[in-house]
N, C-alpha and C positions, 0 to 999 in steps of 0.2 A: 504494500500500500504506500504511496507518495503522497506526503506530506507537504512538500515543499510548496510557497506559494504560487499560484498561479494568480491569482487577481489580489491588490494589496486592499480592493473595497471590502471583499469576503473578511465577514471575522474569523479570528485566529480560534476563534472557540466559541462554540453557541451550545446552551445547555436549554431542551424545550419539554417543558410539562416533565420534570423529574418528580419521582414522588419516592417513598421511601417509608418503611414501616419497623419496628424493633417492636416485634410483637403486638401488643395493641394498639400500640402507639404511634400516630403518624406524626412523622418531623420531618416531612420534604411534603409538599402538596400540591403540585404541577407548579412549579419552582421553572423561572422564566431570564435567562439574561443572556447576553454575548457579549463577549471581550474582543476588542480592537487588536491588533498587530503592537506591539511596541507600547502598553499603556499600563499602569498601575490601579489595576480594576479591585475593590475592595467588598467586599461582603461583611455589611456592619449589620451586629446584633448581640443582644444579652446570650452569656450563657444557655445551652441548651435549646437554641434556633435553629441550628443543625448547621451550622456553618461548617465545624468538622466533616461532618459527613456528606456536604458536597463533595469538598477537597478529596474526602477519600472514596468517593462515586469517579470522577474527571484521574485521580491518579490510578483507578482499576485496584484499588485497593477494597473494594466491596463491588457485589454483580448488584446491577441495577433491573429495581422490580419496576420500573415506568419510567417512561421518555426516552428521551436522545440524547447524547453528547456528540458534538460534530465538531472535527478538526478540520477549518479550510474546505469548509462547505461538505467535508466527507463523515459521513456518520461512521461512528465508529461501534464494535463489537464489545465485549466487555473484555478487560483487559490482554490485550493483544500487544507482543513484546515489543514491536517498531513503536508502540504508541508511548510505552515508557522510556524508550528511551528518549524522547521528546521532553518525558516532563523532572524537573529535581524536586522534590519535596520538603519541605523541614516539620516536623510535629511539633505542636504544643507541648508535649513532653521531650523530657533532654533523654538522649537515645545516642551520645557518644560514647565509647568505652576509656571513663574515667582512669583506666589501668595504662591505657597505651599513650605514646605522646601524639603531640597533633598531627604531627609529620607520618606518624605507622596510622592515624586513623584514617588521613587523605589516602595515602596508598594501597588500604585495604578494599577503599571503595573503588580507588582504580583497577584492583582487581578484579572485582565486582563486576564491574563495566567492559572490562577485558580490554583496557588502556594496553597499547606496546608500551614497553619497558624504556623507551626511545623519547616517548612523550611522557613518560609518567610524572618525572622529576622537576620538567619544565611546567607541568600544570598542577602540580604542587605547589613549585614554588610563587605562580601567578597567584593560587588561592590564597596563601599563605600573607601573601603582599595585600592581597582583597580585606584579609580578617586585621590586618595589623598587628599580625604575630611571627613573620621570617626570625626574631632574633629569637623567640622561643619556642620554635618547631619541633624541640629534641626536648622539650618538658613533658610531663605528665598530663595529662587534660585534666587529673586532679586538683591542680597545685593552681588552673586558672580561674582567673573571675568571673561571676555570671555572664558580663558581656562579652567573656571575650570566647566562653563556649557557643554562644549563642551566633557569637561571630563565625565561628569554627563550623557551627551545622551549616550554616548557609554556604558558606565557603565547599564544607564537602557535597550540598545539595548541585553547587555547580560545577563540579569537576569536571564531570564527562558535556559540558556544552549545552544542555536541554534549550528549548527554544522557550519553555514555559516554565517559570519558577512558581510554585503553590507553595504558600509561608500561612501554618497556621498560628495563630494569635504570636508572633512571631517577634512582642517584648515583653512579653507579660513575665513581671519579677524584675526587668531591669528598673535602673532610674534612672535619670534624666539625661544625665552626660550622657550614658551607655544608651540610653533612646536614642536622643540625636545622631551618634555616630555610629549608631548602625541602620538609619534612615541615610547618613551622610554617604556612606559606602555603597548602600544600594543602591540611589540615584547616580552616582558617578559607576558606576558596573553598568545600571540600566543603558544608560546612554550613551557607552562606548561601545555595546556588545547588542544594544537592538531586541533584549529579552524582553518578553510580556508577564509580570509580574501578577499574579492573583493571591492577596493577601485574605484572612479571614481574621476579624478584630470586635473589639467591644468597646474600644477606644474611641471618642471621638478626635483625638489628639491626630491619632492614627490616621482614620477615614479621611480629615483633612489635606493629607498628603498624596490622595488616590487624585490619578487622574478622573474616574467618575466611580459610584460606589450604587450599590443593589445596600436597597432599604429589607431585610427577613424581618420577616411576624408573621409568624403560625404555620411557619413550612413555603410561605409563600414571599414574590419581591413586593413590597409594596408601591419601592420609586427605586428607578435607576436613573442618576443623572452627576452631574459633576459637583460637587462640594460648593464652589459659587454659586451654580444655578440652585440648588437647595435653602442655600443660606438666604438667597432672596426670597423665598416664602418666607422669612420671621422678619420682623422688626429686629430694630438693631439692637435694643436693651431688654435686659431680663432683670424684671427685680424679684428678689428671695423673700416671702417673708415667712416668720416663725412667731407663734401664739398658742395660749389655751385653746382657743375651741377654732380652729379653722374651720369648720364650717360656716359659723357665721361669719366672719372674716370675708371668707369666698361672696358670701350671701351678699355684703356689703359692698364688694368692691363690683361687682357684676352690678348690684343697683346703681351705686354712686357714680362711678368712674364710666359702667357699658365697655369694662374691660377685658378681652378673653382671660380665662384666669385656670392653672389644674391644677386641684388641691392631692395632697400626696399625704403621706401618713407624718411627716415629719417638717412641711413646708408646703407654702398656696406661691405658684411660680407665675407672675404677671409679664404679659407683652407687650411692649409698648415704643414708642416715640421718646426721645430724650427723658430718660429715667430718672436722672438728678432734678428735672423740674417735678417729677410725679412724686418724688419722696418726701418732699413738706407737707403736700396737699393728704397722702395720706394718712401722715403720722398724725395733722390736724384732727382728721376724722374718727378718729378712737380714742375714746380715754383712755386717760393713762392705764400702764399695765396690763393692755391687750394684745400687742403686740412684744415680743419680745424683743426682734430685730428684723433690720431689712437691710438685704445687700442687694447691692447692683453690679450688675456685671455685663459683659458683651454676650450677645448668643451663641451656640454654636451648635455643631451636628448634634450631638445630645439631645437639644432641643428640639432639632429639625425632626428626630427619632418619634422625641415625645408627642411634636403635633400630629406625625403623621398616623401613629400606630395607638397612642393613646395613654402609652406605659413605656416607663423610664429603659435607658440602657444597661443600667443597674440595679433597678426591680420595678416591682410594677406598682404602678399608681391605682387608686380609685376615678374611675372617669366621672366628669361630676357634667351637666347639661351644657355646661360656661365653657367645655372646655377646649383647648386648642385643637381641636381637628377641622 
């Protein structure tokens, strides 16, 4: 089967009406998107959306009980060996062997791969230069630090060339530096090497960084569109606020204000137009000690999550009549 492209319009991967069951349970429900040539397409949602279990449907790492997965306009069978070697993987779990150093862990994958001995060394040492670890290649994968195994999967994900990298939740446990720079390395790889990147996240930090992202809730996309285009659905300001009884609170601010507004178990989250002017007027409107606090902040995917689906990235809310959808 040829892979290779023929027309650069055709997406590099079109996944149509997948569906998916774990026993009673359905976590994929005619699940709908395609990925571009060269793009950083993301799959955002809370835990338990099935975002894994795309990843490992498209990597033939599970047989699919509905739909299609299509490379380049060709549908594909279920795991079929030409099609893996197309794709690199990294899992959500760390799956390097801690015993060996980085250097015998890239090499064992080359064997895997059945890399000649000729190139093995030389795409070694490119990953190696990828992860920002060449001066410690002869260490233990023990003895490094979360980001720099994290660096090391990706690095061994790309050994052998794939055309498609699939990264699932692919910082979860780093912090911030160790975020950045391994965002930093992926954009500078992407762009010298022309690979199409499908990330799966719960981040909206993350999602911001896709070229366009699939909105999951309940098996299914809800929106596929670019993080810009998204962010224009909300107003620019989110103000937090925190009280006794949030429901009246909500109650109040829907009379008063005609504000969208969704109350949550721990905070009533307001959309609005310049938030700094909206925070006098509503601290006026409560007596004291109704409100505990109110922050304002910028909006972002999180929220876009929230208007679209109803419930948070991070758990679910109570939908109240007012509220952002």
């Amino acid at each position: 089967m040829n892979f290779e492209a023929k027309n650069s319009l055709v997406p590099i991967l079109q996944v149509t009406e997948l569906t998916h069951r774990f026993g009673k349970r359905m976590v994929l429900n005619g699940l709908n998107f395609e990925v571009q040539r060269g793009e950083v397409f993301g799959l955002l949602g809370p835990n338990g959306s099935g975002k894994s279990t795309v990843l490992a449907l498209i990597a033939g790492l599970l047989n699919r009980q509905g739909g299609t997965i299509s490379l380049m306009g060709e549908e594909l069978p279920d795991a079929i060996p030409s099609f893996r070697q197309q794709i690199g993987m990294v899992f959500q779990s760390p799956s390097l062997d801690l015993k060996l150093s980085a250097r015998e862990n890239l090499s064992l994958t080359c064997s895997l791969y059945g890399i000649p001995g000729n190139e093995r060394r030389e795409r070694i040492d490119q990953q190696l230069d990828f992860a920002g670890l060449r001066e410690r290649g002869k260490e233990r994968v023990g003895k490094l630090s979360g980001g720099m195994r994290r660096r090391l999967e990706i690095a061994r994900a790309l050994i052998h060339e794939p055309s498609i990298l699939l990264l699932d939740e692919p910082t979860v446990g780093l912090d911030e530096a160790s975020f950045r720079d391994t965002w930093h390395r992926l954009e500078i790889f992407r762009k010298s090497r022309d690979i199409t990147i499908i990330i799966s996240t719960h981040r909206s930090e993350e999602g911001e960084r896709c070229s366009r992202v699939a909105i999951l809730d309940r098996g299914r996309t809800s929106a596929v569109e670019s993080p810009a285009m998204l962010m224009k659905t909300l107003s620019k300001d989110i103000i937090e606020i925190k009280g006794a009884d949030l429901q009246r609170i909500y109650e109040d601010v829907v009379k008063k204000f005609s504000l969208p507004a969704t109350v949550g178990e721990k905070e009533l989250l307001i959309e609005c137009e310049n938030g700094h002017e909206l925070i006098p007027r509503l601290v006026s409107s409560f007596s004291p000690g109704e409100l505990s606090s109110l922050n304002l902040r910028k909006s972002s995917l999180s929220d876009v999550f929230l208007k679209i689906t109803g419930h948070k990235l991070e758990r679910d809310l109570i939908p109240m009549n007012g509220n952002l959808q």
